[in-house]
C-alpha positions as CSV (number, residue, x, y, z in Angstrom):
1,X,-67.1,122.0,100.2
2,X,-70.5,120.4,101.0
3,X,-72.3,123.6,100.9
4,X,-70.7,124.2,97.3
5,X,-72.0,121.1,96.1
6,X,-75.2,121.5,97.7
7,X,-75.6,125.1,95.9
8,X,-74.8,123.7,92.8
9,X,-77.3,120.7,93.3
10,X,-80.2,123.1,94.2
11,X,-79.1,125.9,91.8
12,X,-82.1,126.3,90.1
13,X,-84.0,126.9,93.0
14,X,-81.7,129.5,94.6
15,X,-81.7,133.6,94.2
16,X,-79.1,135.1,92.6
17,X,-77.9,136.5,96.2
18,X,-78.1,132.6,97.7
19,X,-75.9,132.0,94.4
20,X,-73.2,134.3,95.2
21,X,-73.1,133.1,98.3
22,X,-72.0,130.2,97.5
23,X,-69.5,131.2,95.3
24,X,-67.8,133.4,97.5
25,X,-67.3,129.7,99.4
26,X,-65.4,128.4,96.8
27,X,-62.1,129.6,98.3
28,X,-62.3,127.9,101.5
29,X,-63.6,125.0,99.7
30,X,-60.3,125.3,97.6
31,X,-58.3,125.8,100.7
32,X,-60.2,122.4,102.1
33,X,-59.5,120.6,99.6
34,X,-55.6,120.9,99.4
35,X,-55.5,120.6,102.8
36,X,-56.6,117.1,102.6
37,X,-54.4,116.3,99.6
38,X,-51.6,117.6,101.3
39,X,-52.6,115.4,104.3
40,X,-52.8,112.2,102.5
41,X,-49.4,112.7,100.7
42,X,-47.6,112.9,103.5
43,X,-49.6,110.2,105.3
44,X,-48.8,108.3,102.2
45,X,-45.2,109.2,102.4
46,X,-45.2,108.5,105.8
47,X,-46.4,105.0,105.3
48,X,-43.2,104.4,103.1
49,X,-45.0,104.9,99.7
50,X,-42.7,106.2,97.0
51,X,-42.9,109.4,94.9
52,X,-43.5,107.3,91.7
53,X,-46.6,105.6,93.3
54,X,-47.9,108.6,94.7
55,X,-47.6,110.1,91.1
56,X,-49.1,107.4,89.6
57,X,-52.0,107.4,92.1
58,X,-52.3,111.3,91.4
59,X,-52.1,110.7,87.5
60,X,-49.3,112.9,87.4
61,X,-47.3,112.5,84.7
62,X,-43.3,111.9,87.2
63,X,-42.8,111.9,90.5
64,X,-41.2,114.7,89.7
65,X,-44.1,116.9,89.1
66,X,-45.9,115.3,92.1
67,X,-43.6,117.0,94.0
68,X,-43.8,120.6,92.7
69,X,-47.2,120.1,92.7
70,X,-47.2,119.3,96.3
71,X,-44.5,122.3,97.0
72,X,-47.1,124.6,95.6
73,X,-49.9,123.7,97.4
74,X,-47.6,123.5,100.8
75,X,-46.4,127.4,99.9
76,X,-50.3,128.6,99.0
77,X,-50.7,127.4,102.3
78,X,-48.3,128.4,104.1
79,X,-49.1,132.1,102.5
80,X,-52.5,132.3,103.8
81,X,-55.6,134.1,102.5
């Protein structure tokens, strides 16, 4: 994720080539990302924090969507590349 950012901070002085690069990063990144998410709802649900909090954390707009949002990401993962 940091060299994303990093690409996007310094894209004006990067070739096109350095550019691609970094968008063909952007998956991992992606995959990063959720990983983390994932992580920190469970360690949230772990530390006996409710769906509705969670959601209300997340912005989501029910617990109930929290959770299919976090079904997805678990079964993107669980997929692979």
């Amino acid at each position: 994720m940091d060299l994303t950012q990093f690409a996007l901070w310094k894209s004006e002085d990067l070739e096109p080539d350095d550019l691609l690069g970094a968008l063909s990063l952007l998956a991992a990144a992606r995959a990063e990302t959720e990983g983390v998410e994932i992580g920190l709802i469970f360690s949230a649900r772990n530390a006996g924090l409710t769906w509705a909090k969670i959601a209300e954390a997340m912005r989501f707009h029910s617990p109930q969507a929290c959770q299919q949002h976090v079904s997805r990401l678990s079964a993107r993962r669980s997929e692979g590349p």
